[in-house]
PyMOL commands that place a pseudoatom at each C-alpha (Angstrom):
pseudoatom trace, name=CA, resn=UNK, resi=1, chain=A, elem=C, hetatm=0, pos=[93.646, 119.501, 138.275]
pseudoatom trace, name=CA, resn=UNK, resi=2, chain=A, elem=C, hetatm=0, pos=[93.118, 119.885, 134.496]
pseudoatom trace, name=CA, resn=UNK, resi=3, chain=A, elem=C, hetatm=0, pos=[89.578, 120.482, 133.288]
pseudoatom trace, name=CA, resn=UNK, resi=4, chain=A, elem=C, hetatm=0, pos=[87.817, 117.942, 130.657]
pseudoatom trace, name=CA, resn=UNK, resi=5, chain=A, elem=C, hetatm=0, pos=[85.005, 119.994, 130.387]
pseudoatom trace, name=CA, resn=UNK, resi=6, chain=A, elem=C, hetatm=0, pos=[86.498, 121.248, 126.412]
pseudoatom trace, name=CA, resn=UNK, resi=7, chain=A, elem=C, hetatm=0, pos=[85.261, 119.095, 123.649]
pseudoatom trace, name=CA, resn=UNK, resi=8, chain=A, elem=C, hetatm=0, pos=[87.280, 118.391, 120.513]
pseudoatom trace, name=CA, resn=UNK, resi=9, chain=A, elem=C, hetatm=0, pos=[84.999, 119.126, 117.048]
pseudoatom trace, name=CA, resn=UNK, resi=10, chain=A, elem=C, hetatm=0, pos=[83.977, 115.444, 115.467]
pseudoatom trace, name=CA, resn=UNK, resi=11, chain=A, elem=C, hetatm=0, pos=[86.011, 117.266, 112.526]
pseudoatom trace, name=CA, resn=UNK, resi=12, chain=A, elem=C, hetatm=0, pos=[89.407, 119.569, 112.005]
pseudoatom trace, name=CA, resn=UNK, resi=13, chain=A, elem=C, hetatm=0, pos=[91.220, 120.922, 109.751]
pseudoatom trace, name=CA, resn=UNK, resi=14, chain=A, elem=C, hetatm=0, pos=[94.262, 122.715, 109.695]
pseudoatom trace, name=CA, resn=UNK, resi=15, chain=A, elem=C, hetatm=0, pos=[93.990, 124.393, 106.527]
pseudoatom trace, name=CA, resn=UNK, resi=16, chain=A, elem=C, hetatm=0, pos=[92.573, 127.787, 106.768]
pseudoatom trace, name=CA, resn=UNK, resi=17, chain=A, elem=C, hetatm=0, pos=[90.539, 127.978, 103.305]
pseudoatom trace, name=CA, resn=UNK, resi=18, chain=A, elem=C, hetatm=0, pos=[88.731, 124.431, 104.954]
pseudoatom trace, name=CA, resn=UNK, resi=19, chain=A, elem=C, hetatm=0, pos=[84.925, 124.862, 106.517]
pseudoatom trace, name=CA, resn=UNK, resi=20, chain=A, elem=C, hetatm=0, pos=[86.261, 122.945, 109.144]
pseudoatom trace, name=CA, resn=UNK, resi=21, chain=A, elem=C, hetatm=0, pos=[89.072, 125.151, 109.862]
pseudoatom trace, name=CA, resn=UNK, resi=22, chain=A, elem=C, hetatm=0, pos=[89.047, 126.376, 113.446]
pseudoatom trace, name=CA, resn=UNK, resi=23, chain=A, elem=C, hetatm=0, pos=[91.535, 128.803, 114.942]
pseudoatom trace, name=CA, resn=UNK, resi=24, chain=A, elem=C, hetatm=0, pos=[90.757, 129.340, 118.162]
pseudoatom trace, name=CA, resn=UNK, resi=25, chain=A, elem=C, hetatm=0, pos=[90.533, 124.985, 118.704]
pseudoatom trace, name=CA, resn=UNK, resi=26, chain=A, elem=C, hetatm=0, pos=[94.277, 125.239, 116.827]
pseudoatom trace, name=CA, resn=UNK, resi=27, chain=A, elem=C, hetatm=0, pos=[95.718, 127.227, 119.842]
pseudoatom trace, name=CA, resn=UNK, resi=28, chain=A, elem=C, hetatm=0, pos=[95.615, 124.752, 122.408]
pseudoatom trace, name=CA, resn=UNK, resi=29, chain=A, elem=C, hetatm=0, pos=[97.689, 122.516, 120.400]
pseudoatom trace, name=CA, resn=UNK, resi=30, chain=A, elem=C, hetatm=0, pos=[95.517, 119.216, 119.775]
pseudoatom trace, name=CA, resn=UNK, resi=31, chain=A, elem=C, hetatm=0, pos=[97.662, 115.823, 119.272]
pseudoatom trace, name=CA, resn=UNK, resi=32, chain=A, elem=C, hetatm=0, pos=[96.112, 112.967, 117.169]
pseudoatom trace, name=CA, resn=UNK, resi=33, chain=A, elem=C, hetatm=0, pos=[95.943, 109.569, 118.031]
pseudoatom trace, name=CA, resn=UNK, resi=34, chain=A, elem=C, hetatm=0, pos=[95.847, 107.058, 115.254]
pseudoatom trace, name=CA, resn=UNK, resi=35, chain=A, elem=C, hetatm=0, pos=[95.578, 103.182, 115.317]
pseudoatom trace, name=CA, resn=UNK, resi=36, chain=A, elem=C, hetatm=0, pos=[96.778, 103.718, 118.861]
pseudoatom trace, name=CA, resn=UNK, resi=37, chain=A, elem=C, hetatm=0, pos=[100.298, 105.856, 117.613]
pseudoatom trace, name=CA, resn=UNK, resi=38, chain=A, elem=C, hetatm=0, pos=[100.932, 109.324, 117.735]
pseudoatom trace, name=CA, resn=UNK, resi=39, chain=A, elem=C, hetatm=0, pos=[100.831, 111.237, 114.560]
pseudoatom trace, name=CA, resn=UNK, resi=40, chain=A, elem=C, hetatm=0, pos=[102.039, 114.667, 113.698]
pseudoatom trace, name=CA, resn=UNK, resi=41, chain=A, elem=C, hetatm=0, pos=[101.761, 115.306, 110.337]
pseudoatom trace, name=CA, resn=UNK, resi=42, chain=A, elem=C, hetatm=0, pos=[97.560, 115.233, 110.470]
pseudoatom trace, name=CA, resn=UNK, resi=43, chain=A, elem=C, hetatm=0, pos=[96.102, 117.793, 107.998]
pseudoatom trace, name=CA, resn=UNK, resi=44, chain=A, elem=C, hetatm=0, pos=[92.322, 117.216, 108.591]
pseudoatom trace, name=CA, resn=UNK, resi=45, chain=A, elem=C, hetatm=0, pos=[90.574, 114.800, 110.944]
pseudoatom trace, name=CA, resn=UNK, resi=46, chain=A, elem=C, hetatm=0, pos=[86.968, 112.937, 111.495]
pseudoatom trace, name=CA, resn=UNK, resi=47, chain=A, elem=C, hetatm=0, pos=[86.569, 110.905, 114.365]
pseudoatom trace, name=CA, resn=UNK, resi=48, chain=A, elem=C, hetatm=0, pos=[82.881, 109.895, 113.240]
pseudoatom trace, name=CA, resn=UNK, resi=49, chain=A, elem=C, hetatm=0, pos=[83.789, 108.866, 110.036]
pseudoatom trace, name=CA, resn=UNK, resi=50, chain=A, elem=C, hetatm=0, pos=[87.294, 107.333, 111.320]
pseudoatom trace, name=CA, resn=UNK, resi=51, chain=A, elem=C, hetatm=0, pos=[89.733, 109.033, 109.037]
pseudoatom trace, name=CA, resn=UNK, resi=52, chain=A, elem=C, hetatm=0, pos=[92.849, 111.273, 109.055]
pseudoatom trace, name=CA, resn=UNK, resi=53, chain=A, elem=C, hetatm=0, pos=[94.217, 113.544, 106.143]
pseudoatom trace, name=CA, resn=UNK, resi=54, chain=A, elem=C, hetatm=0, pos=[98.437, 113.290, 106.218]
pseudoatom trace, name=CA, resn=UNK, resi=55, chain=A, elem=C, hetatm=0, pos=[100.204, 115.154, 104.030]
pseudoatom trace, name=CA, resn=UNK, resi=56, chain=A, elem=C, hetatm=0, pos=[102.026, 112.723, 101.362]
pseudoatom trace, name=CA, resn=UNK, resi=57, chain=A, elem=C, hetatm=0, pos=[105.893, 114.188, 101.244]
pseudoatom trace, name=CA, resn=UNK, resi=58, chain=A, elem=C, hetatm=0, pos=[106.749, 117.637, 100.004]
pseudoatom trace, name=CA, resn=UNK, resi=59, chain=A, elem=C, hetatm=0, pos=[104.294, 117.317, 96.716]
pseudoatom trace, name=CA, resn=UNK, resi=60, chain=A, elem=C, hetatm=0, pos=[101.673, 119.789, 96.422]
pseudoatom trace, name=CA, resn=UNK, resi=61, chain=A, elem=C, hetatm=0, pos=[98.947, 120.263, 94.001]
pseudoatom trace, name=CA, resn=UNK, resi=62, chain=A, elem=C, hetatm=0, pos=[98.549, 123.085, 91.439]
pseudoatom trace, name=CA, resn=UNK, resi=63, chain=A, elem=C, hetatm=0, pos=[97.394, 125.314, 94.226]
pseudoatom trace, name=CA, resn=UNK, resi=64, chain=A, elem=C, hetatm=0, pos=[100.557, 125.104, 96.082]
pseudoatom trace, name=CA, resn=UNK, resi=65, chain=A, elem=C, hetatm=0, pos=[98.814, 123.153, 98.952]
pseudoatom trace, name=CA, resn=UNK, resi=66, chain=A, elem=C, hetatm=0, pos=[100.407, 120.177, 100.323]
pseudoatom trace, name=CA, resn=UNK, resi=67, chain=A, elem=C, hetatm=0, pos=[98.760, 116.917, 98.572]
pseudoatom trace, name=CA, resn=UNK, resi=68, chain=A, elem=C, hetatm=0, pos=[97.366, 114.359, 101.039]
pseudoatom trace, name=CA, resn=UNK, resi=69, chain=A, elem=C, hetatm=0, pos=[96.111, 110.903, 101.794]
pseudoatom trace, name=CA, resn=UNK, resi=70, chain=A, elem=C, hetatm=0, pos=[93.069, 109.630, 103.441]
pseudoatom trace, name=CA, resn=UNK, resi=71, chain=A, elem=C, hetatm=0, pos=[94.145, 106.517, 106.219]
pseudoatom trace, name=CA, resn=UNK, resi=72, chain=A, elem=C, hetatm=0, pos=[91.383, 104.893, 107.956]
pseudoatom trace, name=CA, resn=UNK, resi=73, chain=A, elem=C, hetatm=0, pos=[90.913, 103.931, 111.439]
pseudoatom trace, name=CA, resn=UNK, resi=74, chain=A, elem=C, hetatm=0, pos=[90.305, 104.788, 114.962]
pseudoatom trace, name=CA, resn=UNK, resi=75, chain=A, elem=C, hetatm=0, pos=[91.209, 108.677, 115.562]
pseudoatom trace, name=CA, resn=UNK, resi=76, chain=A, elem=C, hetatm=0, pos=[91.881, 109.983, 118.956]
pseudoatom trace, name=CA, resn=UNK, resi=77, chain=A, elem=C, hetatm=0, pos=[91.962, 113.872, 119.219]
pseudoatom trace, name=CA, resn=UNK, resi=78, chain=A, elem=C, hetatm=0, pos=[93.276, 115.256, 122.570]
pseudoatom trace, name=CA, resn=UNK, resi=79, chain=A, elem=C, hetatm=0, pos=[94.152, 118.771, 123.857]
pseudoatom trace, name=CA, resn=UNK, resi=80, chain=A, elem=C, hetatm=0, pos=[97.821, 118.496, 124.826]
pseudoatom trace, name=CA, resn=UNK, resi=81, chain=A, elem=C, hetatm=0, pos=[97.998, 120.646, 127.475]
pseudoatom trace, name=CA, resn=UNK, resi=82, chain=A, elem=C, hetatm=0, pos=[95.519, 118.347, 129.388]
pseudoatom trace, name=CA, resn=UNK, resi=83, chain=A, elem=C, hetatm=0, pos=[97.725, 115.132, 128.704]
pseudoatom trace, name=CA, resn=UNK, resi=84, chain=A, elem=C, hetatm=0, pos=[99.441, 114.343, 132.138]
pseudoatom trace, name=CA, resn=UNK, resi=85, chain=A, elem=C, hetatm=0, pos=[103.114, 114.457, 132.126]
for i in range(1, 85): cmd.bond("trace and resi %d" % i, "trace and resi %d" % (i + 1))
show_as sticks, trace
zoom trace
């Protein structure tokens, strides 16, 4: 019996230089649910605000971090190793 009792933050991000960066949440390996698909390439999310950060190709920006693109929509967070199989 898996235990729901963890809460997702409202916000992520896996960049570590981000304030909403969190490290110990990033272990559990969370999945992202978008518009109802699965999405793997999510750099930052916000359920409240109903947006997702995906990285746009290989292009980065004059820091050498990957560039991104806001999409809007319903987000989804999950833990992964509470998903049933």
């Amino acid at each position: 019996m898996n235990s729901f009792s963890d809460t997702l933050p409202d916000r992520l991000s896996v960049n570590p230089g981000s304030p909403h960066y969190n490290e110990a949440v990033l272990r559990r390996d969370v999945g992202i649910r978008f518009n109802g698909q699965e999405k793997t390439n999510v750099e930052e999310y916000c359920v409240s605000e109903g947006w997702i950060r995906v990285s746009a190709g290989n292009a980065k920006d004059r820091k050498g971090n990957p560039l991104t693109i806001m999409l809007r929509g319903p987000v989804e967070p999950y833990f992964k190793d509470t998903k049933a199989d």
